[in-house]
C-alpha positions as CSV (number, residue, x, y, z in Angstrom):
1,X,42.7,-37.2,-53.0
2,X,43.0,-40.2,-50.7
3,X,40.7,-41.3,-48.2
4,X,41.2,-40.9,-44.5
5,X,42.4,-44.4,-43.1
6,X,41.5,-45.5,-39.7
7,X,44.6,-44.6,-38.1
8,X,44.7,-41.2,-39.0
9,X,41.2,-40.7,-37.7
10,X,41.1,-42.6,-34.7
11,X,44.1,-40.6,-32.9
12,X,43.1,-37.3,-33.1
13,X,39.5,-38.3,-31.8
14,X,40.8,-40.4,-29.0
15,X,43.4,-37.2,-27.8
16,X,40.4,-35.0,-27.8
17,X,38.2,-37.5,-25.3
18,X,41.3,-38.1,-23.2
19,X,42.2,-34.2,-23.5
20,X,37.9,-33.6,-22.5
21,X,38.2,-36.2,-19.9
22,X,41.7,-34.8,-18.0
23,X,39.8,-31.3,-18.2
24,X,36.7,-32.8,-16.0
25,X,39.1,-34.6,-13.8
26,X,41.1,-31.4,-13.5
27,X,38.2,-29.4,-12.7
28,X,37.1,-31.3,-10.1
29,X,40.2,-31.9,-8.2
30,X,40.9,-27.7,-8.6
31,X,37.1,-27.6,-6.4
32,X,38.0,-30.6,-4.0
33,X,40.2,-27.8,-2.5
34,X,37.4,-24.9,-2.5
35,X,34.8,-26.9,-0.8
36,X,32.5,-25.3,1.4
37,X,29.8,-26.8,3.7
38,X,26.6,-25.5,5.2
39,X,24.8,-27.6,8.1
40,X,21.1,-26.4,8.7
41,X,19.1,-27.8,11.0
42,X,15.3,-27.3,12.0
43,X,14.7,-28.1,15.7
44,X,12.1,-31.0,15.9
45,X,10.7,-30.7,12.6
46,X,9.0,-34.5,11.9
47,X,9.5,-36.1,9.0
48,X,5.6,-37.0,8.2
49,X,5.6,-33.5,7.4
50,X,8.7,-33.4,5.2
51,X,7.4,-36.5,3.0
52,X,4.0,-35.9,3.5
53,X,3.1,-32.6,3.9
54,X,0.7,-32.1,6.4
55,X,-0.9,-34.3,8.5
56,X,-4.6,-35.1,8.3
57,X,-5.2,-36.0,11.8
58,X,-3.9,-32.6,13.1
59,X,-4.9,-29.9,10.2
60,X,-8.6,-30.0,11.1
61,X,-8.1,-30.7,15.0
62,X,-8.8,-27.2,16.8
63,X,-7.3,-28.3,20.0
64,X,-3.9,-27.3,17.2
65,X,-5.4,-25.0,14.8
66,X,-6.8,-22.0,15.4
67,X,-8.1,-21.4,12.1
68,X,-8.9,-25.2,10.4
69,X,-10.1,-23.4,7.2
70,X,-7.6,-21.3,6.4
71,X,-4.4,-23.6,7.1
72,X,-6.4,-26.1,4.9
73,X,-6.4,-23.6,2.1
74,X,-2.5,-22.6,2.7
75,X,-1.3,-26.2,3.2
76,X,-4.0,-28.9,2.2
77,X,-4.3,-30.8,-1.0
78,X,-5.2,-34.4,-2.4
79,X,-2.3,-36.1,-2.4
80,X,0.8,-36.1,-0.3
81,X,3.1,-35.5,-2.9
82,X,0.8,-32.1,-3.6
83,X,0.9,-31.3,0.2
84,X,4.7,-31.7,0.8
85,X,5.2,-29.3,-2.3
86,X,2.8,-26.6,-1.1
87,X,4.5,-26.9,2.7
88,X,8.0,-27.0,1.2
89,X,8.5,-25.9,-2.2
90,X,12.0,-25.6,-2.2
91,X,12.2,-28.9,-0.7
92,X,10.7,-30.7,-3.2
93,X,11.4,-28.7,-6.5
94,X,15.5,-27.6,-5.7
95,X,16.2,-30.6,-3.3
96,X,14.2,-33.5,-4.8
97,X,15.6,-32.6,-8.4
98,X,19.2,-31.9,-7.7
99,X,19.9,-33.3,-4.2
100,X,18.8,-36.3,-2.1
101,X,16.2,-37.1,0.9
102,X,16.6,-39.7,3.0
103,X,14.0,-41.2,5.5
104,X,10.9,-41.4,4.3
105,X,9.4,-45.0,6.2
106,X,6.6,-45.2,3.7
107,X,9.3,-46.7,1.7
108,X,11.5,-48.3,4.8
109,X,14.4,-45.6,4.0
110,X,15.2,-44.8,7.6
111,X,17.0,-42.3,9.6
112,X,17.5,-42.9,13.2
113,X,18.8,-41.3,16.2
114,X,20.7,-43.8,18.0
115,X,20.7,-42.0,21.6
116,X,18.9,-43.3,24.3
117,X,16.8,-39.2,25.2
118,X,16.0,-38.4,22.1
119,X,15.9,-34.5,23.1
120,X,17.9,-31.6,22.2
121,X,21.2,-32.0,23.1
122,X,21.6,-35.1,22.9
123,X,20.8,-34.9,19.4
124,X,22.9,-32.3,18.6
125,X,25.8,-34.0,20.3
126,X,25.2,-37.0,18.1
127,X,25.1,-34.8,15.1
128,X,28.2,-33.2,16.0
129,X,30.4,-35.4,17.5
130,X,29.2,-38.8,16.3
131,X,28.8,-39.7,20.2
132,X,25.5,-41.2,21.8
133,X,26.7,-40.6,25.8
134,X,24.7,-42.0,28.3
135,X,25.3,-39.7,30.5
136,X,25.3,-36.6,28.4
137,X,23.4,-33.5,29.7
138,X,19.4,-33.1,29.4
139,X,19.1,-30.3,27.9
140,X,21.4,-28.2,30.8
141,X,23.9,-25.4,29.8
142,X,26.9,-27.6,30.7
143,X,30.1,-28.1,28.6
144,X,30.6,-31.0,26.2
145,X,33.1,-32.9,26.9
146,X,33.2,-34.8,23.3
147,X,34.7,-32.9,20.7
148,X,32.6,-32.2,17.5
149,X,33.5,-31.7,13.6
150,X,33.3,-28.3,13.8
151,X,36.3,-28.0,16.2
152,X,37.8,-30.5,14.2
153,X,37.4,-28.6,10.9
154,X,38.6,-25.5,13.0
155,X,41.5,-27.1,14.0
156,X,42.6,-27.9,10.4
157,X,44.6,-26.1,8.3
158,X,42.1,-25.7,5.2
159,X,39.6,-24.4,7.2
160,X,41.2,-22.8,10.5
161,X,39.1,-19.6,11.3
162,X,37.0,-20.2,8.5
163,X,34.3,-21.8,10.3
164,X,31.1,-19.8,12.0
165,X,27.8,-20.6,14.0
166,X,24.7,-18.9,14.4
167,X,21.8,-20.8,16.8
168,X,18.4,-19.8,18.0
169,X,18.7,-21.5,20.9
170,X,21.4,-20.2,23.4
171,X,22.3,-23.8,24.7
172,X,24.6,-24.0,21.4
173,X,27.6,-22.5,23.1
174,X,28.0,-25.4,25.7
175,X,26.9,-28.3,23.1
176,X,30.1,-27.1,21.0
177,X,32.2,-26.0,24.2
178,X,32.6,-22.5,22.8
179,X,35.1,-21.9,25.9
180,X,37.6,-25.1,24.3
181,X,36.5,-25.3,21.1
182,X,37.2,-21.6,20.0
183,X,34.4,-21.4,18.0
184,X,33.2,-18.2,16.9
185,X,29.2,-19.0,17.9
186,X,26.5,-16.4,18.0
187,X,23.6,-17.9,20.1
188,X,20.5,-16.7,21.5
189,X,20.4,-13.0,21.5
190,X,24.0,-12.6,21.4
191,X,24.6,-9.2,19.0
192,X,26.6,-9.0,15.5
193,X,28.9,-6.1,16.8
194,X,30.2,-5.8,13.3
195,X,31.6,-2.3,13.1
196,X,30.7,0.0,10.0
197,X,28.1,-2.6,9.2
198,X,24.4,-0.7,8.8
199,X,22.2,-3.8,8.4
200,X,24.1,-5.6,11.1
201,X,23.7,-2.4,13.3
202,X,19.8,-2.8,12.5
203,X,19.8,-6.6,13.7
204,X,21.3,-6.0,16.6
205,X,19.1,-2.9,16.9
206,X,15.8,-5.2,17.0
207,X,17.2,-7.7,19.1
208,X,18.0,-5.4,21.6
209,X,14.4,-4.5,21.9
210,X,13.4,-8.6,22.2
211,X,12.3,-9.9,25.4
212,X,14.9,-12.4,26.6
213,X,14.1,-15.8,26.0
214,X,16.1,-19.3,25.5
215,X,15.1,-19.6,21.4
216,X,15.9,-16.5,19.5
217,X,13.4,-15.6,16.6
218,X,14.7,-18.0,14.1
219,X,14.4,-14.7,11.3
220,X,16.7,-12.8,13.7
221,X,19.4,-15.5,13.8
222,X,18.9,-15.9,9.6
223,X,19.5,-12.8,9.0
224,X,22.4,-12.4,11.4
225,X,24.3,-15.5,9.4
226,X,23.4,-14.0,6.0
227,X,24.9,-10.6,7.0
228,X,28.2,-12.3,8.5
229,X,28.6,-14.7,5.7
230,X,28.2,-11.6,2.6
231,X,30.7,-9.9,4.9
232,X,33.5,-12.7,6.3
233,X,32.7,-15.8,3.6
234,X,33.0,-18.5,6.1
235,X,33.3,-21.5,4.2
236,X,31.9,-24.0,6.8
237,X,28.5,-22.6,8.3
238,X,26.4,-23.9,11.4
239,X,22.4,-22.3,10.9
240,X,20.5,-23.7,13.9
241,X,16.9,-23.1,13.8
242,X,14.5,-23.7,17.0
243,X,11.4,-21.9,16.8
244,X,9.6,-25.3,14.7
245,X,10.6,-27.3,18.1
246,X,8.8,-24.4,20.4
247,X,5.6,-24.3,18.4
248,X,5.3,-28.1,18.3
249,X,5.8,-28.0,22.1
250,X,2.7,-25.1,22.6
251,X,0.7,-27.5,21.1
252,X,0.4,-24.9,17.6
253,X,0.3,-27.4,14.6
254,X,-0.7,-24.0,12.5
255,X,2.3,-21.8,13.4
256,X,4.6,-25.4,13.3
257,X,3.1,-25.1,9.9
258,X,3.9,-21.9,9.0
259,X,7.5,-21.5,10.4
260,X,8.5,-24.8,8.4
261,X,7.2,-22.8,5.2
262,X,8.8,-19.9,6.3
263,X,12.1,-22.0,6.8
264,X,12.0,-23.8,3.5
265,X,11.7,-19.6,1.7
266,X,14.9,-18.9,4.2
267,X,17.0,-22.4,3.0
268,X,15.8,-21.3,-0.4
269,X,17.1,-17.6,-0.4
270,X,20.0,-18.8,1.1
271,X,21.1,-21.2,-1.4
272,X,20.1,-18.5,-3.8
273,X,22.5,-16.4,-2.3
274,X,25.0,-18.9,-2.6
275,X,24.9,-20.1,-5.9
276,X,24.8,-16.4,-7.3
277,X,28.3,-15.3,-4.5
278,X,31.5,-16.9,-7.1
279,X,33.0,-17.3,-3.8
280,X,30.4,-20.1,-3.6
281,X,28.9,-21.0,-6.5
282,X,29.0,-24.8,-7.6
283,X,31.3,-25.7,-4.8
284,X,28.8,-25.4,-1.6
285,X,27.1,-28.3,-0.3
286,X,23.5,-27.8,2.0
287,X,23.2,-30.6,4.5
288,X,20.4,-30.2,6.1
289,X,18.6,-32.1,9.1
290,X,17.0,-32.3,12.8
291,X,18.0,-32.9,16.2
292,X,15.2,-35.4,16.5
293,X,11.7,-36.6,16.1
294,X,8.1,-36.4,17.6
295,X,5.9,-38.3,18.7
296,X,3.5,-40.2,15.9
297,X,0.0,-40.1,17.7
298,X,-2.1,-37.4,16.9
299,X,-2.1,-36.8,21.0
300,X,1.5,-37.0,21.4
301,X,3.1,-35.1,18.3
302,X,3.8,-31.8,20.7
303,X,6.3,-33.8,22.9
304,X,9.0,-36.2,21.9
305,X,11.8,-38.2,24.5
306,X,12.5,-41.9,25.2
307,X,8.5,-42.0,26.0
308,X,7.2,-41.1,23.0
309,X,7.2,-43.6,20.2
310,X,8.2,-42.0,16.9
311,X,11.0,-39.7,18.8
312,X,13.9,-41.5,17.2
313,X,12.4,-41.2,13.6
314,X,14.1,-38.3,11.9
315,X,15.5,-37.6,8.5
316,X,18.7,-35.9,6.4
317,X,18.4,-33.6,2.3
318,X,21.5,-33.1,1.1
319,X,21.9,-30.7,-1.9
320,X,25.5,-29.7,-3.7
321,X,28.4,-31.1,-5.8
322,X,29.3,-34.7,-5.0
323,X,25.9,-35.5,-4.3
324,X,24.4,-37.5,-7.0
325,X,20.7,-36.2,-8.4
326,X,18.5,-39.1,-6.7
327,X,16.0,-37.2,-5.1
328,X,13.7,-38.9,-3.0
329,X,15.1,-42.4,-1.6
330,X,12.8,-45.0,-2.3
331,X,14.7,-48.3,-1.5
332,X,15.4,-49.7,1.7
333,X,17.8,-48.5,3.8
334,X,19.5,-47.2,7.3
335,X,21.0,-44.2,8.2
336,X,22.3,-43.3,11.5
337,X,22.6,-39.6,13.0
338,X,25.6,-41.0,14.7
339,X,27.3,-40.8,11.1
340,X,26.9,-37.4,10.3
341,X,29.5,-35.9,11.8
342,X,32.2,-38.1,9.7
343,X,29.9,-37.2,6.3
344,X,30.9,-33.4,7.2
345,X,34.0,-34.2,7.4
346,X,34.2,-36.3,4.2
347,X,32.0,-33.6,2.1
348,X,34.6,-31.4,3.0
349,X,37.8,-33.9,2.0
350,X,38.6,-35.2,5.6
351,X,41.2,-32.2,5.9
352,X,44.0,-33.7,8.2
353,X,43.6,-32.7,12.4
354,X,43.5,-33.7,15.8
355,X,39.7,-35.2,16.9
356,X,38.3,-36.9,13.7
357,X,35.0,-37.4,14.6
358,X,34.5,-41.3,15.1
359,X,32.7,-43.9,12.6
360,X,31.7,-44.9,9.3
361,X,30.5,-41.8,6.9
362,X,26.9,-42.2,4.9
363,X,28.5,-43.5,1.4
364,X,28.2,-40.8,-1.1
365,X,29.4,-41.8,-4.8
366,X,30.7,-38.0,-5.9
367,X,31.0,-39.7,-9.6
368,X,27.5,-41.1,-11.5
369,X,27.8,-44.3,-13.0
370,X,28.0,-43.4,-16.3
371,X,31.1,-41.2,-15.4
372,X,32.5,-43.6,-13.9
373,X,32.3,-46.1,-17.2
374,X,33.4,-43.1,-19.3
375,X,36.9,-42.7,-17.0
376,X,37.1,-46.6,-16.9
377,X,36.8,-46.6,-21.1
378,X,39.6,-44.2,-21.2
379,X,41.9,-46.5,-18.5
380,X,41.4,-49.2,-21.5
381,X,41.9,-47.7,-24.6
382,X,44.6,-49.6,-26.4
383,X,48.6,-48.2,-25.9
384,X,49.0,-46.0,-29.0
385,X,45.8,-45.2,-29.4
């Protein structure tokens, strides 16, 4: 019996890496066009506490606890890394591991808000639109004149009628011009009215018997998307959370505490949820972020605005496929709020329609680099090979 030359060894071997290789590639071009997008964002949440965990000079100040002792023993430890984990476990076990965090400015990775009010809508506009008006409303229930991504994704044909929003605060419908934009948004205490639906009937039930107010319970408006998107499978989703931006206002540093715990459990269920639903599994990406900051002094943390140094500071976790496992950003950098609204767009393939929101996208290599040197190997294997 002969021995196998080289010729007759190398071609089989090299068919079964290019055969491997077309396989990955065809996988991920068959997702590119099942992409789905969630955008979650936590009202005035700071990102000391997101990279930090909480904050030394305000745990132990009564004027903002009620009980030092006991939020010490909930959300205090020796290190921030320990803190940040026991605040947000999710955060930093999920998210850190599979996704990536940008603008912690320990390290000078930054995330700005590039508006001049550095409030709510304003913020929110930015977010959306990729627009920092001068002159755009403070905060007022007045329509938008700029048109955002979601409208734009809406307009598309990939994702026409396939986009949904649920807010705690009932300013949302004028933000996103509900009236032009033809968004389907539930805001505020605005009811489910899903017919034959029990649990939906038992949300709306409860909020029924809230007292009116601007900020719906944050839970209320959680559940209210999870039941809509088990039911319709949306596949771009708008979660807007408030009640971490009315807390901070009252002056409650415990309950800002506890709602962002109680946040991270709801991002965490939700992308259980997700990854478990085949509708959405592996092809969902989290983006998650805030409208702005607060201010950095231990007597100016409740407020935030042009006034209040630190108000600009914010920061952006992205989990899902395309987003490369870094984690935690530790070099230098700048991102803009202004460039989120074309990085939805891109995440989701820039789907041709009228309105592309305006300027550059953050840059997010969906390939590592050793994939990349694996599909640039293959482009130089030798003809006949």
């Amino acid at each position: 019996m002969g021995s196998c030359s080289g010729a007759t060894f190398d071609k089989p071997i090299a068919m079964k890496f290019l055969l491997s290789v077309l396989a990955v590639l065809c996988i991920c071009s068959s997702s590119v066009a099942q992409r789905h997008l969630f955008v979650i964002t936590i009202d005035g949440f700071r990102w000391q506490e997101i990279f930090t965990g909480a904050d030394s000079s305000l745990i132990g100040n009564e004027e903002y606890v009620r009980d030092t002792a006991l939020t010490r023993q909930l959300y205090w430890d020796s290190t921030p890394e320990l803190r940040r984990r026991r605040l947000m476990p999710f955060c930093w076990t999920v998210i850190a591991e599979k996704g990536q965090l940008y603008g912690n400015r320990l390290f000078s990775n930054k995330v700005n808000v590039k508006n001049f009010y550095k409030i709510s809508y304003p913020g929110y506009n930015e977010i959306f639109t990729g627009r920092t008006d001068a002159f755009i409303s403070p905060n007022l229930a007045i329509n938008n004149k700029n048109v955002n991504v979601l409208e734009y994704l809406n307009a598309s044909k990939e994702y026409h009628g396939k986009v949904a929003v649920f807010t705690s605060w009932n300013v949302f419908p004028f933000i996103l011009n509900e009236v032009r934009s033809g968004l389907p948004v539930n805001s505020g205490y605005q009811k489910l009215k899903e017919e034959g639906d029990p649990a939906a009937d038992m949300i709306d039930s409860v909020e029924g018997n809230m007292r009116p107010s601007k900020t719906r319970h944050d839970l209320l408006t959680y559940l209210s998307a999870r039941e809509y998107i088990e039911r319709h499978h949306p596949s771009v989703v708008f979660l807007g959370l408030g009640e971490t931006d009315e807390f901070a206002h009252a002056g409650r540093y415990d309950l800002y505490l506890q709602h962002a715990a109680n946040i991270d459990r709801m991002i965490a269920e939700l992308w259980y949820a997700i990854q478990t639903d085949p509708y959405y599994k592996d092809s969902t990406t989290f983006l998650i972020t805030t409208d702005h900051g607060r201010g950095w002094k231990s007597n100016k943390w409740t407020t935030h605005g042009f006034w209040a140094r630190g108000s600009g500071d914010i920061w952006l976790a992205m989990l899902g496929p395309g987003i490369v496992p870094e984690g935690e950003l530790k070099s230098s950098g700048q991102v803009y709020q202004r460039q989120l609204a074309a990085t939805m767009a891109a995440l989701l393939g820039d789907p041709v329609a009228p309105g592309h929101p305006p300027g550059k996208a953050i840059r997010l290599p969906a390939l590592s680099a050793s994939t990349v040197q694996v599909i640039g190997t293959v482009a130089r294997l030798p003809a006949g090979r």
